[in-house]
DRENVEX-629567 format. One line per field, with one value per atom (N, C-alpha, C): residue number from 1; x, y, z. Coordinates in Angstrom, 1 decimal, padded with zeros to 4 digits. Each point is the difference from the previous one (the first is absolute). Example, Ala and Ser with C-alpha at 12.3 -4.5 7.8 and 13.67 -1.06 7.14 Angstrom:
REM residues 2
num: [1/1/1/2/2/2]
east: [013.2/-000.9/000.9/-000.4/000.9/-000.8]
north: [-005.7/001.2/001.2/001.1/001.1/001.1]
up: [007.8/000.0/000.0/-000.7/000.0/000.8]
***
This chain:
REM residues 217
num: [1/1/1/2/2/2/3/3/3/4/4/4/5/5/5/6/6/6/7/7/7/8/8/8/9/9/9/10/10/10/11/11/11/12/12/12/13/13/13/14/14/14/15/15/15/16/16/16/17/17/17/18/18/18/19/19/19/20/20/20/21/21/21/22/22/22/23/23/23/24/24/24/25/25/25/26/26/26/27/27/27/28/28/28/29/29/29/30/30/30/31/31/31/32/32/32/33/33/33/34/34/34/35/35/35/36/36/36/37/37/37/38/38/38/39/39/39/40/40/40/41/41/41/42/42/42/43/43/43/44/44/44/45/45/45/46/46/46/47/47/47/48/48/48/49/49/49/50/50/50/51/51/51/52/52/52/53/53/53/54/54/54/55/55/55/56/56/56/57/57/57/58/58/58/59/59/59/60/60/60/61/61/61/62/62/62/63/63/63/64/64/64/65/65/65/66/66/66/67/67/67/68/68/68/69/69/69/70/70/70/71/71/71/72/72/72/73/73/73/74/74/74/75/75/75/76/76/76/77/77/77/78/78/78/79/79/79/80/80/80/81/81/81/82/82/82/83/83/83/84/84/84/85/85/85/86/86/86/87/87/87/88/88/88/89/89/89/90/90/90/91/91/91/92/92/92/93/93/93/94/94/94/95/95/95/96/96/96/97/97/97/98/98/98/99/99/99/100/100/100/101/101/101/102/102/102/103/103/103/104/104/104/105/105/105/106/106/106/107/107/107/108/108/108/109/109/109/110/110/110/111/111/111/112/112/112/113/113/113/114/114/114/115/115/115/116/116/116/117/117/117/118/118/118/119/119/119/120/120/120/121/121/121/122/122/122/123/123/123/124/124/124/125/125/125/126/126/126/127/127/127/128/128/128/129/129/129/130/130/130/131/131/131/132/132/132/133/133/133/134/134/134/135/135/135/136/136/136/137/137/137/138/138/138/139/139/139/140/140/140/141/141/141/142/142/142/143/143/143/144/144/144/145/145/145/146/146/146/147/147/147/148/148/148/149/149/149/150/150/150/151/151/151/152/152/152/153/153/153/154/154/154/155/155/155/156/156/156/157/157/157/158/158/158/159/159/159/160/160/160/161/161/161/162/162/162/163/163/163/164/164/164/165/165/165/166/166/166/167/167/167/168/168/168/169/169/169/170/170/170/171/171/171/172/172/172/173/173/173/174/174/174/175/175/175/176/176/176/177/177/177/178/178/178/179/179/179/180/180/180/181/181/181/182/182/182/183/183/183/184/184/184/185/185/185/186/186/186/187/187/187/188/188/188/189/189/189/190/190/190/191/191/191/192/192/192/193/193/193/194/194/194/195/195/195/196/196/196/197/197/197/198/198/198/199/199/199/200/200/200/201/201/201/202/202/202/203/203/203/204/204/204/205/205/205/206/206/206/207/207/207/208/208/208/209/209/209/210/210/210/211/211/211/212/212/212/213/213/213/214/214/214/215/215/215/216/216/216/217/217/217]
east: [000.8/-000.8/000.9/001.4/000.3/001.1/-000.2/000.8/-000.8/-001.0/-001.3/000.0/-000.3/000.1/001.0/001.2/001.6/-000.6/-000.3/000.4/-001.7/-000.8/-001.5/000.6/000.9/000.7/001.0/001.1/000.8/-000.7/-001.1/-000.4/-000.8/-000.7/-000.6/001.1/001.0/001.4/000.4/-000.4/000.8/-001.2/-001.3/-001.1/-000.7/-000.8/-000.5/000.6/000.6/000.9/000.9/000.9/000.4/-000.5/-001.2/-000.6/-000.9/000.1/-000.6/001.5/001.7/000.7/000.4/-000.1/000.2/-001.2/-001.2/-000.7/000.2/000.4/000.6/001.2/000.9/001.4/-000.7/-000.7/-000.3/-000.9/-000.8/-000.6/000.7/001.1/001.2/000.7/000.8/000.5/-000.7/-001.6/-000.8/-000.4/000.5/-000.5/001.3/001.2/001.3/000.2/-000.3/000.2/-001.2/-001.2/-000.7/000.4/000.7/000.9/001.2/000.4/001.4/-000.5/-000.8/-000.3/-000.9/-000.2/-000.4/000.8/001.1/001.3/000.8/000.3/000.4/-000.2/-001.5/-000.8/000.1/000.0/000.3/001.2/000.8/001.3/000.9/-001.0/000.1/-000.5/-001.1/-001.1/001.0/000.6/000.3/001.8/000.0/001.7/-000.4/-001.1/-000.1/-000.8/-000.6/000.3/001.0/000.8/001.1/001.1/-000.1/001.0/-000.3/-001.3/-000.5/000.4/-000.7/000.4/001.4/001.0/001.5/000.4/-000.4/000.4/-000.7/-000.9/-000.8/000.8/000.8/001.0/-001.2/-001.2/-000.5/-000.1/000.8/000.3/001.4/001.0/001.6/-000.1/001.1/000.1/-000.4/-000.3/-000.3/-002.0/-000.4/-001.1/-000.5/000.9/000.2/-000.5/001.1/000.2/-001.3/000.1/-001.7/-001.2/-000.1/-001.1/000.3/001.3/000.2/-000.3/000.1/-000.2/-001.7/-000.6/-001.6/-000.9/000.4/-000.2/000.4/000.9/000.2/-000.9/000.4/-001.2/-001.7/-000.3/-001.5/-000.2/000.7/000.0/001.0/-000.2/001.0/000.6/000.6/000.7/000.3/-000.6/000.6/001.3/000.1/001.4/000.2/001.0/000.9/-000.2/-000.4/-000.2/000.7/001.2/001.0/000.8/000.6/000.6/000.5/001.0/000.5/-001.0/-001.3/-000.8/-000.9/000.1/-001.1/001.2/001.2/000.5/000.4/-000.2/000.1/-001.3/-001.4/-001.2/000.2/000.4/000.6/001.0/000.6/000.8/-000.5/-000.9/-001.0/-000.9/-000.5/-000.9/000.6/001.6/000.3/000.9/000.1/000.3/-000.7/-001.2/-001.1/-001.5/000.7/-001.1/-000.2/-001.0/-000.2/001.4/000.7/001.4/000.7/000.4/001.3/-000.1/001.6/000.5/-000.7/-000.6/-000.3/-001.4/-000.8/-001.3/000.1/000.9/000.2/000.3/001.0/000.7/-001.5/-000.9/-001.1/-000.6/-000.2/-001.1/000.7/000.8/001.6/-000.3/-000.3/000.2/-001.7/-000.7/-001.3/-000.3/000.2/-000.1/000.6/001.1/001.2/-000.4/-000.5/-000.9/-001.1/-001.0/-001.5/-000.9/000.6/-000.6/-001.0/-001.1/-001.3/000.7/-001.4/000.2/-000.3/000.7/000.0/-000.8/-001.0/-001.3/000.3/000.1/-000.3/-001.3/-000.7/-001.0/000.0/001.1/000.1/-000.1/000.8/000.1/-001.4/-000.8/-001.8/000.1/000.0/-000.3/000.6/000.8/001.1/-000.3/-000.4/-000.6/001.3/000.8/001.4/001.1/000.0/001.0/001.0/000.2/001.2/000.9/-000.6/000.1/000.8/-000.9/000.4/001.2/-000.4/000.7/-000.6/-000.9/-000.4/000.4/-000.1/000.1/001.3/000.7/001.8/-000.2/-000.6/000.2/-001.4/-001.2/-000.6/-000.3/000.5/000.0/000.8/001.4/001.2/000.8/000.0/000.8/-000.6/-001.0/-001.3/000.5/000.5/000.2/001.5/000.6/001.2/000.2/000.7/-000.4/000.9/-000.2/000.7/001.3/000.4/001.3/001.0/-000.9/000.7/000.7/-001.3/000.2/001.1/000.0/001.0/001.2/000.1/001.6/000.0/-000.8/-000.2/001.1/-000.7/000.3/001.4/000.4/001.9/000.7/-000.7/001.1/000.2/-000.9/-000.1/-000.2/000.8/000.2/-000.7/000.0/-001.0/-001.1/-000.6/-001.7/000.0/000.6/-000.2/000.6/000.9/000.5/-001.5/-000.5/-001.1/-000.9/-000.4/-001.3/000.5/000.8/000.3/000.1/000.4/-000.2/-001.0/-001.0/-001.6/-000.8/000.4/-000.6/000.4/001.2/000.3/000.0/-000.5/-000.2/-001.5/-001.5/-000.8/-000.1/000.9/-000.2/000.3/001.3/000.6/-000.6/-000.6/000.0/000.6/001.3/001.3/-000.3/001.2/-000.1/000.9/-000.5/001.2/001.1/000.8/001.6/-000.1/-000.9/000.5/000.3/-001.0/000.0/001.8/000.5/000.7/001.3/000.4/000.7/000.0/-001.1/000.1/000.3/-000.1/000.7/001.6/-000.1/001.5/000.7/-000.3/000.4/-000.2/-000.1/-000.6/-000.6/-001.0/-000.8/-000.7/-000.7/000.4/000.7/001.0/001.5/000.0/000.0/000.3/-000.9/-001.5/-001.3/000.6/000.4/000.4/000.7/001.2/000.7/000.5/-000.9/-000.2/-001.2/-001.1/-000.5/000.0/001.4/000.4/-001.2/-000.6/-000.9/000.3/-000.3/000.2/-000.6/-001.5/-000.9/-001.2/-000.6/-001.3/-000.1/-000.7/-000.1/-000.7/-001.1/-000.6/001.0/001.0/000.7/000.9/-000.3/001.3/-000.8/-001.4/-000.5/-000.3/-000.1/-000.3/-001.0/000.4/-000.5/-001.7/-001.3/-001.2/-000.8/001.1/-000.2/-001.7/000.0/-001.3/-001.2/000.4/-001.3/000.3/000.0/000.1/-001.2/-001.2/-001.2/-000.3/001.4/-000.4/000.3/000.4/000.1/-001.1/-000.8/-001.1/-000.9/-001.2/-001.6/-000.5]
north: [-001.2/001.2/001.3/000.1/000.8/000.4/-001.4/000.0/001.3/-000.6/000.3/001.8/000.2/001.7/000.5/-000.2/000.3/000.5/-001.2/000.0/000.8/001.1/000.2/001.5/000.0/001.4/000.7/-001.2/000.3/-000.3/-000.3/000.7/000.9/000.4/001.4/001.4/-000.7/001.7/-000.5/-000.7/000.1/000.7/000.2/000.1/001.7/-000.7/001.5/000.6/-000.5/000.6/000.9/-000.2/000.8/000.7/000.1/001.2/000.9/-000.4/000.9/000.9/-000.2/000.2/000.8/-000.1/000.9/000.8/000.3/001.1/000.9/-000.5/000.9/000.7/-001.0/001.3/000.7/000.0/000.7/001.7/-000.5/001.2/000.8/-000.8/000.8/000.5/-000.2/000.4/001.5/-000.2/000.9/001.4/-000.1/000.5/000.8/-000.9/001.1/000.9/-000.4/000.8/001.0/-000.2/001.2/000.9/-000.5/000.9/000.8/-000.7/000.8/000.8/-000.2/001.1/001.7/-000.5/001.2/000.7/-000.9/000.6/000.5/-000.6/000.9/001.2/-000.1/001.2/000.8/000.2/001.1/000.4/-000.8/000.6/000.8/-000.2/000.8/001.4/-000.3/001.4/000.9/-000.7/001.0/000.3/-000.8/000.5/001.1/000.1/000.8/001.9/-000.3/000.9/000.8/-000.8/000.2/000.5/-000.3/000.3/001.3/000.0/001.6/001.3/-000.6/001.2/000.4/-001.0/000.2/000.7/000.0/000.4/001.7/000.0/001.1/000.5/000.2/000.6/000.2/-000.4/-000.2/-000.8/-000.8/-001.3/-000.2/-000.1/-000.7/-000.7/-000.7/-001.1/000.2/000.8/000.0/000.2/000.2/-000.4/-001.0/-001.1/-001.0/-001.3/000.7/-000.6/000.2/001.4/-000.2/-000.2/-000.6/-001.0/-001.2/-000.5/-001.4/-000.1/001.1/-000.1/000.0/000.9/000.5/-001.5/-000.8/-001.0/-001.1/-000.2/-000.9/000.0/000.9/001.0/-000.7/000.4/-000.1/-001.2/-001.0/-001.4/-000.8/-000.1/-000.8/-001.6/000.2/-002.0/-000.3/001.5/000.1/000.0/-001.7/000.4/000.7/000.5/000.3/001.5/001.0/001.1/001.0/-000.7/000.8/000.7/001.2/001.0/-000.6/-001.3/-000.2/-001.1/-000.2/-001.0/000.8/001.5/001.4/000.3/-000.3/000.3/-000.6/-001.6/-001.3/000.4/000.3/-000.2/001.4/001.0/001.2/-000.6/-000.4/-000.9/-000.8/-000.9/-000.7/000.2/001.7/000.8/000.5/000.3/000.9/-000.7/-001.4/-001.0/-000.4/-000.2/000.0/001.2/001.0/000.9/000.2/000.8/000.5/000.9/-000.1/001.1/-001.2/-001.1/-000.8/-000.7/-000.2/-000.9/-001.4/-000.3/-001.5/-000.2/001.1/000.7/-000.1/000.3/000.5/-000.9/-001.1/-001.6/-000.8/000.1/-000.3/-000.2/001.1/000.6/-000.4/000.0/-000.5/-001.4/-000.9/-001.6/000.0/000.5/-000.2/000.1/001.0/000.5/-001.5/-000.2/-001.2/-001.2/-000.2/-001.3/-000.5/001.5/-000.4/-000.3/-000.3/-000.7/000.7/-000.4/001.0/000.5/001.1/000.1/-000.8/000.0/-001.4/001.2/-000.6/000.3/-000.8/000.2/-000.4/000.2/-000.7/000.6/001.1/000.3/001.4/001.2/-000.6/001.4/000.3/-001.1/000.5/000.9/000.7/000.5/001.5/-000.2/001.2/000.8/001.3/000.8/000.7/000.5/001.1/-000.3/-000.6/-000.3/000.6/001.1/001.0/-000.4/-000.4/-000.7/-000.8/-001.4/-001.6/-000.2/001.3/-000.5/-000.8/000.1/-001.4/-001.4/-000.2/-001.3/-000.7/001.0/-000.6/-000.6/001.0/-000.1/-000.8/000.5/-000.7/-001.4/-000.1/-001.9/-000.3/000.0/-000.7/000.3/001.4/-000.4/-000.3/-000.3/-000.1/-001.9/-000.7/-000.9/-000.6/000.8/000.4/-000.1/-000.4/000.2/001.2/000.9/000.9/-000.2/-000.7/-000.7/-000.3/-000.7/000.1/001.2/000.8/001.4/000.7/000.0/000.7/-000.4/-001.5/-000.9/000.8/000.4/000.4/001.3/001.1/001.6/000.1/-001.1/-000.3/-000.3/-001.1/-000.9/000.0/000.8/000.0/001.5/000.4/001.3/000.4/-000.2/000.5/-000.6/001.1/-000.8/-001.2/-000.3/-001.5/-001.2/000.3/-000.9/-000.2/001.0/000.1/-000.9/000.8/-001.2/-001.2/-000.2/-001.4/-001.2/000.6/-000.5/-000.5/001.5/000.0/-001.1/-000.5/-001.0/-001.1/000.2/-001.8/-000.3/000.9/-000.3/-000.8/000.9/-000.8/-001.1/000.0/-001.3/-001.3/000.4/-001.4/000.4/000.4/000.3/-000.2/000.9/000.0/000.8/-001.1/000.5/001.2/000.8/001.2/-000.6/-001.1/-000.5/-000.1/-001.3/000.2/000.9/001.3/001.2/000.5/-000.1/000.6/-000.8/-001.4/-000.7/-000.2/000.7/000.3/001.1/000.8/002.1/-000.6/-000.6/000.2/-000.8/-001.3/-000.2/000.1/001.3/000.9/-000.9/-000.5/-000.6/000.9/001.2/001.0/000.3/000.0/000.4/-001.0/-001.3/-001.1/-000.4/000.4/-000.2/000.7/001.4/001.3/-000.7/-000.7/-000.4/-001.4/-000.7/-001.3/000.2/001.1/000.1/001.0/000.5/001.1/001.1/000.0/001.6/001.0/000.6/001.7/000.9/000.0/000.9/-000.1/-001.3/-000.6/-000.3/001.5/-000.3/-001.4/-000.3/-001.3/-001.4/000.1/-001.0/-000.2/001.1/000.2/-000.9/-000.4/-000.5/-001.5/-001.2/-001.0/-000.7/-000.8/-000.4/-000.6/000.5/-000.7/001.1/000.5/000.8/001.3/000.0/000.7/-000.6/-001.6/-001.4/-000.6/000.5/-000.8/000.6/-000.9/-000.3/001.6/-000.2/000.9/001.4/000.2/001.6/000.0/-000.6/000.7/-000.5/000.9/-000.5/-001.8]
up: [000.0/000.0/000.0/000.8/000.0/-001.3/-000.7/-001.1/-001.2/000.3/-001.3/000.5/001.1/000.3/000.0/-000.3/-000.2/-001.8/-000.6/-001.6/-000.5/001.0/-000.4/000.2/000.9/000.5/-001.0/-000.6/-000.8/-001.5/-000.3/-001.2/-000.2/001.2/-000.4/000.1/000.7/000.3/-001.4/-001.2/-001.2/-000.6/000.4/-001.1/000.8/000.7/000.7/000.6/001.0/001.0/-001.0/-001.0/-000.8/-000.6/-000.5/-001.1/001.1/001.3/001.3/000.5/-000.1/000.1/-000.8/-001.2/-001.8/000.2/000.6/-000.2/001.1/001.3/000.6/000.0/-000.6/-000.4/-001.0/-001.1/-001.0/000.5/000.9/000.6/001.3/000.0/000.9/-001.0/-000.8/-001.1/-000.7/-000.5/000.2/000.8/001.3/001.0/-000.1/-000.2/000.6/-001.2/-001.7/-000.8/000.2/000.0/000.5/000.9/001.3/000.7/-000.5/-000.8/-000.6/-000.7/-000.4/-001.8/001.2/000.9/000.6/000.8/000.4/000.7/-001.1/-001.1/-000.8/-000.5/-000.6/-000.4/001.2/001.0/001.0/000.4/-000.5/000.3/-001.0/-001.3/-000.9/-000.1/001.0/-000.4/001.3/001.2/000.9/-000.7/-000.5/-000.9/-000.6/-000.8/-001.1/000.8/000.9/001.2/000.2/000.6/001.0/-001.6/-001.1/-001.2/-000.2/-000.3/-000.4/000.6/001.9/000.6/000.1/000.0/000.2/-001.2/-001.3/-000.8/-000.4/000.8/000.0/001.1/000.9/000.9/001.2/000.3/001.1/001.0/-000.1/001.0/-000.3/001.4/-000.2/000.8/000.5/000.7/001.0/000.6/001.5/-000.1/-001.2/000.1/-000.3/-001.0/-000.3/001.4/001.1/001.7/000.7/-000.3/000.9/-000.7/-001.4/-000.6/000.8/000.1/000.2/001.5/000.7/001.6/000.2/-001.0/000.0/000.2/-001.5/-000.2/000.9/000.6/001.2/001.2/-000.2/001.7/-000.3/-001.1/-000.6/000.2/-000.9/-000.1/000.2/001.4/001.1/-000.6/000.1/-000.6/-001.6/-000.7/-001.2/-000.6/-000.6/-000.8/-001.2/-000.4/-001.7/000.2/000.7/000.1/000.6/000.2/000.2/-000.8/000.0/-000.7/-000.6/000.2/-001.8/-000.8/000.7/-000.4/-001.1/000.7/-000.8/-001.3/000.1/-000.8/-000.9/-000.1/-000.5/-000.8/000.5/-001.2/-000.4/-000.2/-000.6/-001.0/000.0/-001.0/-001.1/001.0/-001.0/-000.9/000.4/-000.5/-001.3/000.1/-000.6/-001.1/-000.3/-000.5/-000.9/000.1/-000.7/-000.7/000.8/-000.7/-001.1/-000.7/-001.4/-000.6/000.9/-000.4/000.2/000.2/-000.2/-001.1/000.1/-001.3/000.2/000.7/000.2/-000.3/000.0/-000.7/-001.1/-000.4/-001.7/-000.4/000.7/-000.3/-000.6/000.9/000.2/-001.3/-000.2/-001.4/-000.9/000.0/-001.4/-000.1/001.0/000.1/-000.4/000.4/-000.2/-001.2/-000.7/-001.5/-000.8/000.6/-001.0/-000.3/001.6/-000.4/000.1/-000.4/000.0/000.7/001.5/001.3/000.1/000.0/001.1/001.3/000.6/000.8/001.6/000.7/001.0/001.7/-000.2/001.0/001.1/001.3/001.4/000.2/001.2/000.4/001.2/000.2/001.0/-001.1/-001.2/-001.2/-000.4/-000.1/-000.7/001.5/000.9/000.9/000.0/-001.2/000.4/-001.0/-000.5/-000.7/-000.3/000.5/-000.5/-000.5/-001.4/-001.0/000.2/000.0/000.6/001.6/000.6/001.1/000.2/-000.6/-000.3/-001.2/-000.9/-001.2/-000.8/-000.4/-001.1/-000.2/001.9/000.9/000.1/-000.7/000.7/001.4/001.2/001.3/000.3/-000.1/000.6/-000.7/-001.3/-000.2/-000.6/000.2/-000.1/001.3/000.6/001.0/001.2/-000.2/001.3/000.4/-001.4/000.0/001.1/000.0/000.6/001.6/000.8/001.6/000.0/001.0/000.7/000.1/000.6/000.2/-001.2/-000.9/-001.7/-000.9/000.6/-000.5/000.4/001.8/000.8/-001.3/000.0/-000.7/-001.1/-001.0/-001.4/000.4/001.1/-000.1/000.4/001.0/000.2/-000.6/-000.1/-001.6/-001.0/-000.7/-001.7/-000.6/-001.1/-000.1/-001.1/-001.4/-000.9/-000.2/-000.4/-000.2/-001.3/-001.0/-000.6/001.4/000.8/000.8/001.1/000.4/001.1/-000.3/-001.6/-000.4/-000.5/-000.1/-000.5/000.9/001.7/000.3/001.4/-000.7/000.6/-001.1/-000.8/-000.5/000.2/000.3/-000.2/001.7/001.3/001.2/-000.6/-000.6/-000.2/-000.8/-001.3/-000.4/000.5/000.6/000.7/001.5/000.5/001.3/001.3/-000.3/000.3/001.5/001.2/001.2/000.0/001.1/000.3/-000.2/001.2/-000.6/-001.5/-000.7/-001.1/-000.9/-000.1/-000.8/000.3/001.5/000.3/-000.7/-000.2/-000.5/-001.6/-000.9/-000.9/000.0/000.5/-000.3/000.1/001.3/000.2/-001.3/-000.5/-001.1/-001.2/000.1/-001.5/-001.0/000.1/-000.6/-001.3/000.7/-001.5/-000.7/000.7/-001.4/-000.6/000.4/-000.8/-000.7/000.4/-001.2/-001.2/-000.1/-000.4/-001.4/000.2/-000.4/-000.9/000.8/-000.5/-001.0/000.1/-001.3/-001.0/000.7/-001.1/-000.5/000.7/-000.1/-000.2/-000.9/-000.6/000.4/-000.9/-000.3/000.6/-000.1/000.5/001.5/000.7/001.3/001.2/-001.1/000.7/-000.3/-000.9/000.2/001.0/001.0/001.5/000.9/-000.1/000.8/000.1/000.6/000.4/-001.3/-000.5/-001.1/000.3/-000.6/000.2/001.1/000.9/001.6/-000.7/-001.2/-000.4/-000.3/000.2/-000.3/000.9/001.6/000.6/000.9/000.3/000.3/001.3/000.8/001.3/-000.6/-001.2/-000.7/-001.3/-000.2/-000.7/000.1/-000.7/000.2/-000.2]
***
């Protein structure tokens, strides 16, 4: 008897028990990218704040400090909001806005290889093209963790290097270390190179990485 409930246990953990296991990682998996794509999108909108007024000469660092102190105070146990964390999504803001080369990278790669435009469902929400950018941020880098991103704004210097390798984190869905063990072994230079690229901007990028299921409709 106790043979028979051993082998009644170990075929349902191959049958239900597993596809009850696969829908919960799946709606965890769900749940955390819904969370990122909203921690992203705000860390863009307060970058893009915090860029303006600094460049408008009404905010310097020391009002920079007391945002970050204001904000602590307000909302107790909040992490990333610290002065270089306000100045991390200022970066991020300013990396991707309607004024950067990686905007313009953008529109160049888009034009090249015909892709649609790639819709999130936080972007149907988002009305200010000017903003989002015509969904660079809110659905490609929404796909991105924070963390990734941080690695992107340290480690990698021109915008074909950035996006090249903001795509190939989502295609291969590359961990922080890994992302970091490819920069360090110039994995872009050596794409660069080994396919001898000139002219054609989308050829800098990950072969297929614009038919790949989690970047378009």
């Amino acid at each position: 008897m106790e043979s028979d409930e051993k082998n009644r246990i170990e075929m349902n953990s191959t049958n239900e028990f597993t596809e009850i296991v696969r829908l919960i990682e799946e709606s965890r998996n769900r749940a955390f990218q819904k969370v990122n794509e909203e921690l992203v999108l705000l860390y863009f909108t307060v970058g893009k704040t915090v860029s303006v007024r600094v460049a408008e000469g009404t905010w310097g660092d020391k009002t920079v400090e007391e945002l970050s102190a204001y904000i602590m105070n307000r909302v107790p146990g909040l992490s990333g909001f610290t002065r270089r964390g306000l100045y991390r999504m200022k970066q991020f803001y300013e990396t991707y806005s309607v004024d950067s080369d990686c905007y313009r990278l953008w529109l160049e790669i888009q034009e090249n290889t015909g892709i649609s435009k790639i819709v999130s469902p936080v972007a149907t929400q988002i009305k200010n093209d000017n903003l989002f950018n015509k969904q660079i941020v809110s659905s490609v880098m929404t796909q991105i963790s924070w963390t990734h991103h941080l690695m992107l704004l340290s480690k990698t210097g021109t915008p074909e290097e950035k996006m090249y390798y903001s795509f190939l984190i989502i295609k291969d869905k590359l961990t922080v270390r890994e992302l970091e063990r490819q920069i360090v072994s110039a994995v872009f230079e050596r794409s660069l190179i080994a396919n001898q690229i000139v002219s054609s901007l989308s050829a800098q990028f990950p072969t297929g990485v614009f038919k790949d299921p989690c970047l378009s409709n």
